[in-house]
DOKOLKOL-364984 format. One line per field, with one value per residue (C-alpha): y, z negated, x. Coordinates in pm, whole numbers, padded with zeros to 5 digits. Layout:
N
yy	c(Y; ...)
zz	c(Z; ...)
xx	c(X; ...)
end
This chain:
379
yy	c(00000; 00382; 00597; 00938; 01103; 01118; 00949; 01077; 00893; 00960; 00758; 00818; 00544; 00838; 01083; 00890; 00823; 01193; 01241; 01013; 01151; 01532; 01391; 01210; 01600; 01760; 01879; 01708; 01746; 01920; 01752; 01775; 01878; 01861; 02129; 02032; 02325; 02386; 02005; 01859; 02095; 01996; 01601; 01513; 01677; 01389; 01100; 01229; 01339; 00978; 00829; 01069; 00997; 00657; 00755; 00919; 01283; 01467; 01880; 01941; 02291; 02391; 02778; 02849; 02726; 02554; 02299; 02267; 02208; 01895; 01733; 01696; 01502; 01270; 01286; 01309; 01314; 01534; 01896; 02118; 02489; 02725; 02954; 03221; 03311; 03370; 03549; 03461; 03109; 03152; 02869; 02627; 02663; 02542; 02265; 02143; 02195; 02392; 02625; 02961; 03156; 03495; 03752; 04087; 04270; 04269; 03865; 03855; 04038; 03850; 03489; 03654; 03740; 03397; 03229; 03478; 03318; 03000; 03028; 02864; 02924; 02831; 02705; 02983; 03043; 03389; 03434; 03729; 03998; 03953; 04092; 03911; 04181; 03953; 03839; 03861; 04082; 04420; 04536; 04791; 04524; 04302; 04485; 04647; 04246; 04161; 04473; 04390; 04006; 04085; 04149; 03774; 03657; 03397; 03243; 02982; 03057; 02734; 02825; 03118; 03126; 03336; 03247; 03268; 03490; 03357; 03012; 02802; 03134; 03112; 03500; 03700; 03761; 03407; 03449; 03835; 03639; 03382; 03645; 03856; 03577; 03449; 03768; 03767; 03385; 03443; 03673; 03385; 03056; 02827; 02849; 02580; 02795; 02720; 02871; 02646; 02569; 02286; 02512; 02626; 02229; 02164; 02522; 02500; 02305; 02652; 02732; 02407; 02536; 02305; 02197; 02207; 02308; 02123; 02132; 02099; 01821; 01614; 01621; 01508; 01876; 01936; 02145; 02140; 02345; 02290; 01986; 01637; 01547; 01430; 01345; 01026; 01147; 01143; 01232; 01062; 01185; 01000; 01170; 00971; 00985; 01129; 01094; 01063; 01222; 01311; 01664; 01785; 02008; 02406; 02283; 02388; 02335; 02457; 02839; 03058; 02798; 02946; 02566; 02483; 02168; 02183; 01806; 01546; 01527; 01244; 01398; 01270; 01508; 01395; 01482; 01710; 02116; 02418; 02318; 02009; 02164; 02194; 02541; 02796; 02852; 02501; 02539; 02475; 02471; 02129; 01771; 01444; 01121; 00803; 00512; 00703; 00928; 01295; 01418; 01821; 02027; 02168; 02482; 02628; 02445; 02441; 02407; 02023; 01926; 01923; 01851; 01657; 01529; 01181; 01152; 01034; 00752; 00471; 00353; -00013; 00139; 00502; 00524; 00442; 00654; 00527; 00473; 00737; 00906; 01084; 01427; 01378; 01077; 00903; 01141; 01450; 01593; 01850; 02066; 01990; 02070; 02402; 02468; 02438; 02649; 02916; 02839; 02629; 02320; 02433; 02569; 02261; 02047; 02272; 02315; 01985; 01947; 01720; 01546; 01321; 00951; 01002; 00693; 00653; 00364; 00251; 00245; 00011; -00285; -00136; -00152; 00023; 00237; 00470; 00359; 00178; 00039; 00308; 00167; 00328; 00178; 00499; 00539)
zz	c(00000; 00103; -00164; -00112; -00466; -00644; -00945; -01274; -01531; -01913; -02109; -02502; -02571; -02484; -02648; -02997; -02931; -02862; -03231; -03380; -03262; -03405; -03683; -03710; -03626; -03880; -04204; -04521; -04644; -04298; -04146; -03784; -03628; -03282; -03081; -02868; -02735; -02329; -02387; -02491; -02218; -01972; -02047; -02250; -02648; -02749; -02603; -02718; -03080; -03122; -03076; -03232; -03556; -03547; -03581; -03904; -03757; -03989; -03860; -03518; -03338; -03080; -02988; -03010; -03240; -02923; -02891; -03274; -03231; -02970; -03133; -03495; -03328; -03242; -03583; -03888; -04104; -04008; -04068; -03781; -03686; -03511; -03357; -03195; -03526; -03693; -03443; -03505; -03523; -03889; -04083; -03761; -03933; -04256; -04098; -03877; -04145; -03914; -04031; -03883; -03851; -03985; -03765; -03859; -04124; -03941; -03938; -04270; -04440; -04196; -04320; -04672; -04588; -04513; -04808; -05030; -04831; -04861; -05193; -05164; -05137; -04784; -04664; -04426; -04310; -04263; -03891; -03897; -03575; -03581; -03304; -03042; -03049; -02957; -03221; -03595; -03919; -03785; -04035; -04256; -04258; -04429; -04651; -04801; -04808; -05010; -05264; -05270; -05283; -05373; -04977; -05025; -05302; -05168; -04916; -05026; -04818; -04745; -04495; -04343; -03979; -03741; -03360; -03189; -02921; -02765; -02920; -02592; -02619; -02819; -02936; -03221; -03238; -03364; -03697; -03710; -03714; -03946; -04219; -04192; -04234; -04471; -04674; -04643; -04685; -05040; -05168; -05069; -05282; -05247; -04918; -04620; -04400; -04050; -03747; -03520; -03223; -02975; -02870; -03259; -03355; -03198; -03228; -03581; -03897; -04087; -03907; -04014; -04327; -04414; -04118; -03701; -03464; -03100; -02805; -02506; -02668; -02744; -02377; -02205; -02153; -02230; -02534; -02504; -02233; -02033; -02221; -02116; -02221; -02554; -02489; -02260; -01967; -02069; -01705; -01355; -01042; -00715; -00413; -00117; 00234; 00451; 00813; 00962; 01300; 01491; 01603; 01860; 01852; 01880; 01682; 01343; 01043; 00806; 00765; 00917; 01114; 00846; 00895; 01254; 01355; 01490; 01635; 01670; 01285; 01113; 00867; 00614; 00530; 00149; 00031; -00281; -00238; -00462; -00617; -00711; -00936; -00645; -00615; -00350; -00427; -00361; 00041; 00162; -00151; -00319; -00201; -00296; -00326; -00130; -00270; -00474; -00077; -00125; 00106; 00142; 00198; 00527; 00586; 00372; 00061; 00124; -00093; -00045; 00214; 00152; 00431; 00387; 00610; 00582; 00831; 00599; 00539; 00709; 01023; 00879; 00522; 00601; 00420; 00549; 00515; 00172; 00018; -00283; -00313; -00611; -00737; -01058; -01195; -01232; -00961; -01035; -01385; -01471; -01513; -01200; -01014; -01249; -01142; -00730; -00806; -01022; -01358; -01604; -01741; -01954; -01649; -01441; -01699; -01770; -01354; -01307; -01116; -01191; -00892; -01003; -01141; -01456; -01670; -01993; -02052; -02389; -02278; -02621; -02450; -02091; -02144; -01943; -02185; -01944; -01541; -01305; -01212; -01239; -00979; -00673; -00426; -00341; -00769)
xx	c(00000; 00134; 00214; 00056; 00198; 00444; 00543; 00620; 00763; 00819; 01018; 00917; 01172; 01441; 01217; 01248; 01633; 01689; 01483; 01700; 02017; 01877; 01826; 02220; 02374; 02114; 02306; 02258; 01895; 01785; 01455; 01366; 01083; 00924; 00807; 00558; 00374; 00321; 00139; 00479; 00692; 00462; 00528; 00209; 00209; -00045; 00155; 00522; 00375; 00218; 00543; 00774; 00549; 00563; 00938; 00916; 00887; 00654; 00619; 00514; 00497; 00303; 00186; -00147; -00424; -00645; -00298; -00287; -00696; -00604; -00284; -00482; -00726; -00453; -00225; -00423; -00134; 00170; 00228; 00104; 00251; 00154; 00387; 00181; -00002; -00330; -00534; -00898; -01074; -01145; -01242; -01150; -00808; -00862; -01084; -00783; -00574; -00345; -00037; 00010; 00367; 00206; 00455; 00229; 00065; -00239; -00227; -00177; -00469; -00653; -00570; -00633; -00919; -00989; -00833; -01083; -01376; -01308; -01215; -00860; -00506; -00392; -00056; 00087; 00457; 00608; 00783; 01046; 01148; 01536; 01702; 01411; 01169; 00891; 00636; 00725; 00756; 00995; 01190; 00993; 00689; 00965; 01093; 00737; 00654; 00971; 00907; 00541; 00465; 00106; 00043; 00076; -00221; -00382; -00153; 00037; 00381; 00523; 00803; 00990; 01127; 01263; 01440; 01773; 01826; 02165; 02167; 02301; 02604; 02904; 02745; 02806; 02466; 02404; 02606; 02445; 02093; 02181; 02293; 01978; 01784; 01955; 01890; 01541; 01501; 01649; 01329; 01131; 01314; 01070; 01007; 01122; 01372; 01403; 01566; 01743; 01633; 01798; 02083; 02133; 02110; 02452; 02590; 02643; 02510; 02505; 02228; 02069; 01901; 01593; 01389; 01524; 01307; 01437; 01209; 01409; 01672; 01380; 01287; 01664; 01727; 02127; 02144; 02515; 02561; 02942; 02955; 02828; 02518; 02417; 02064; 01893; 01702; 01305; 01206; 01226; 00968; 01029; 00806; 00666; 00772; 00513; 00648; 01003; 01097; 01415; 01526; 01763; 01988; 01859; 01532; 01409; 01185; 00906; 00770; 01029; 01190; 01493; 01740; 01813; 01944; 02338; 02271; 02028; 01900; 01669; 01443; 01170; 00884; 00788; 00468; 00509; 00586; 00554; 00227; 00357; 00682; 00901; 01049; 01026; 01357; 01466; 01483; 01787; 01932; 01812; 01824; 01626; 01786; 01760; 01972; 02213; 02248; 02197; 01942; 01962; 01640; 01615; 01360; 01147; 00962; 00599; 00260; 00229; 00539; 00923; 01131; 01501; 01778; 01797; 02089; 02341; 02165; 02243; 02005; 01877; 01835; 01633; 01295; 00993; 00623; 00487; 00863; 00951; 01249; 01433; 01417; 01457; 01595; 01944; 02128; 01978; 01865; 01613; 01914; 02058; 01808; 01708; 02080; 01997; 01670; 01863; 01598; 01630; 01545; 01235; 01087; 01094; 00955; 00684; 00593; 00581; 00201; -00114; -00077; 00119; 00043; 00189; 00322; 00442; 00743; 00861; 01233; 01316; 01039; 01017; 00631; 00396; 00191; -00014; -00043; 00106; 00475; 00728; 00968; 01078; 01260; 01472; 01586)
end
């Protein structure tokens, strides 16, 4: 039978391995956490935070209260964050026993507010502006909070957190964030402290503190950047052949016709473009893989079709219409091909389409936990 998508496969066995090796470079009495927000980077939150519980992980992150909403349904247990804040949904919170990162005055009085009506002290973490400028407590909202802890009756403040700026940088500013919120970390003692993200995991254990926060580790992402790898690859998508033709000399390809052929050229046009995850930016830049062969991208990336030169491959071993070759996978990463599309990891993971047939492997007993076989002749 043809293939006519692609397939994506997600190996939570590597998503547990990546936990455990987190949790071997955490410091001495630091837990880890998984952020799972974006649905899991794009890879499935529900799936990844089943498994990564069964593994002992007990605080999950995702950003807005709707993803906290879907994730409890699936963990009843585990400690839920989330990042974006308290901005509305009332008593939903309490019901989904869901933790916000209060970044604002405003979000504060609000979740007292709350806490008065329901008559209860509720569990709320405090999420500090430090050098980001994005969402958090700025500096004079800080410091009338650490003179005045009234502004906090009724909220039981169970963590403090701020974020890295320049994390996967050997910066200054990383050591200039530490200290600051180190400093205001201390007014709150009893308080989890957390700041590292995947890059700060491996930059330094100072920056450890109680609980790690890694998203993109967790996902095979290299948080170790100009260093090998220490994380398994979570992600492989293979993309069918469509159609394969041969060019002469003079002719050209896709929107544009910006790649003309310098002699006769085989090509395969695979079925997968921008609106499947495939970049724009990609044409003539990227390749697929075809038995370990690079296969470059010739012309312009389209909304469904992606056309590659195949003409390295040998004659008796070319694909065929229905066969599925590698983008991502064993010769190529996420990051490599970030690298070819000049973006990064994150983004690729999290622009991967719905087209696909996704499936879910348990790497540790290769079984099949969500669709169909994940082989592909060209991986």
């Amino acid at each position: 039978m043809l293939k006519n998508k692609g397939i994506l496969t997600i190996d939570l066995g590597a998503v547990v391995h990546n936990y455990k090796v987190l949790k071997a470079e955490a410091a001495p009495g630091a837990c880890v956490a998984a952020v799972v927000k974006a649905n899991g980077y794009g890879l499935g939150s529900v799936a990844i935070s089943k498994i990564l519980s069964k593994a002992g992980c007990r605080d999950f992150f995702v950003f807005s209260f709707e993803e906290g909403v879907e994730l409890r349904a699936a963990l009843k247990e585990p400690r839920i964050f989330i990042l974006s804040g308290f901005f509305g949904n009332g008593e939903a919170y309490a019901a989904h026993n869901l933790i916000p990162a209060l970044g604002s005055f405003i979000e504060i009085e609000n979740y007292r507010k709350l806490a008065a009506k329901l008559d209860k002290k509720l569990d709320a973490c405090l999420n500090f502006n430090i050098r980001m400028n994005r969402l958090g407590l700025d500096t004079l909202e800080t410091e009338k909070l650490i003179a005045d802890k009234t502004l906090l009756d009724g909220l039981n403040i169970i963590g403090v957190l701020s974020h890295f700026a320049s994390a996967d940088e050997d910066s200054p500013l990383n050591d200039e964030q530490n200290e600051i919120f180190e400093k205001i970390a201390k007014h709150f003692p009893r308080a989890e402290k957390s700041l590292s993200n995947s890059f700060g995991a491996f930059r330094s254990k100072k920056y450890h503190h109680d609980l790690l926060r890694p998203g993109m580790a967790l996902y095979g992402l290299n948080p170790t950047p100009g260093t090998k790898n220490p994380m398994k690859g979570v992600v492989s998508l293979n993309l069918p052949v469509a159609l394969l033709r041969t060019i002469h000399a003079g002719e050209g390809v896709g929107y544009g016709v910006t790649w003309k052929a310098e002699k006769e050229t085989v090509l395969a046009t695979v079925a997968a473009g921008y609106a499947d995850g495939i970049f724009r930016s990609l044409s003539n830049k990227g390749a697929l893989y075809w038995k370990g062969i690079r296969c470059p991208i010739r012309g312009r990336v389209s909304m469904d079709l992606t056309t590659v030169d195949i003409s390295a491959v040998p004659e008796n071993q070319r694909p065929k219409p229905g066969d599925l070759m590698e983008l991502i996978g064993v010769h190529q990463s996420a990051d490599d091909l970030a690298n070819d599309a000049g973006t990064i990891g994150y983004e690729v993971l999290t622009n991967l389409g719905h087209r696909y047939e996704r499936v879910y492997v348990d790497e540790d007993t290769m079984r099949i936990s969500g669709g169909k076989s994940a082989s592909a002749s060209g991986a």
